[in-house]
N, C-alpha and C positions, 0 to 999 in steps of 0.2 A: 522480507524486511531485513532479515539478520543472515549476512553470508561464513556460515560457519559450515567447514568441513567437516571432513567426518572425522579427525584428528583433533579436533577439538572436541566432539562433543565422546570421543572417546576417551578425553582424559578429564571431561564433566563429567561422565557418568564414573569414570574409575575413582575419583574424589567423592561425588558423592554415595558409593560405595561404603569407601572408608569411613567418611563422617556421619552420615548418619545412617550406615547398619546396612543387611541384604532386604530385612525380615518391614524394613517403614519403605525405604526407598520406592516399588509401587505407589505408596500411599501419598507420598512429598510428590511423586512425578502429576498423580493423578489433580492433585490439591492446584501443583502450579501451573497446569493444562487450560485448567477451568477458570484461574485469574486471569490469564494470558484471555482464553477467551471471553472473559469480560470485560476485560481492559479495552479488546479488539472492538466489539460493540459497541461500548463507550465513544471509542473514538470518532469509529462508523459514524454511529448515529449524531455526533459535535458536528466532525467535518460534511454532512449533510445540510445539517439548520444552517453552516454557514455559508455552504453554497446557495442553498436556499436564499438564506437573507440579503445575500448580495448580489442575485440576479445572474448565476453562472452561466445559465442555458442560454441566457438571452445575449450574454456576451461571448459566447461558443458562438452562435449564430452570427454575431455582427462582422468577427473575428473572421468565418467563413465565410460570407457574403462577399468581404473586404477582397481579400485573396482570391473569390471568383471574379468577380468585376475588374480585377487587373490582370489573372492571368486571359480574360475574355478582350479587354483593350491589348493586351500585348500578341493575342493572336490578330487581331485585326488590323493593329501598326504593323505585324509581320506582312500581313496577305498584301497592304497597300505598298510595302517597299516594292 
């Protein structure tokens, strides 16, 4: 999701260092892990219903059929040249 380096998250972690102490920092990392993976779920499970609701598989499939049937005509205009 997020392209961060390791230069970056080594002067995230030397910040959060400084700001909020050696002795909590575990505890902040551990706390925003577990939003992060809620948040992740959250979204999971949104962009799901909306695939759902809107018929994604069915238009994955139509989408594929389409591109089979023409790459299946354009082999067969090829054989007849």
């Amino acid at each position: 999701m997020f392209q961060i380096g390791f230069l970056e998250i080594l002067i995230i972690f030397i910040l959060g260092l400084i700001i909020i102490g050696p002795k909590r920092l575990p505890e902040v990392i551990k706390t925003l892990i577990k939003f992060y993976k809620r948040i992740e779920s959250k979204l999971g499970a949104f962009k799901k219903d909306i695939e759902k609701d809107i018929g994604t598989d069915e238009l994955k499939k139509d989408v594929f059929n389409e591109l089979r049937m023409e790459e299946l005509e354009n082999n067969k205009d090829s054989k007849n040249d």
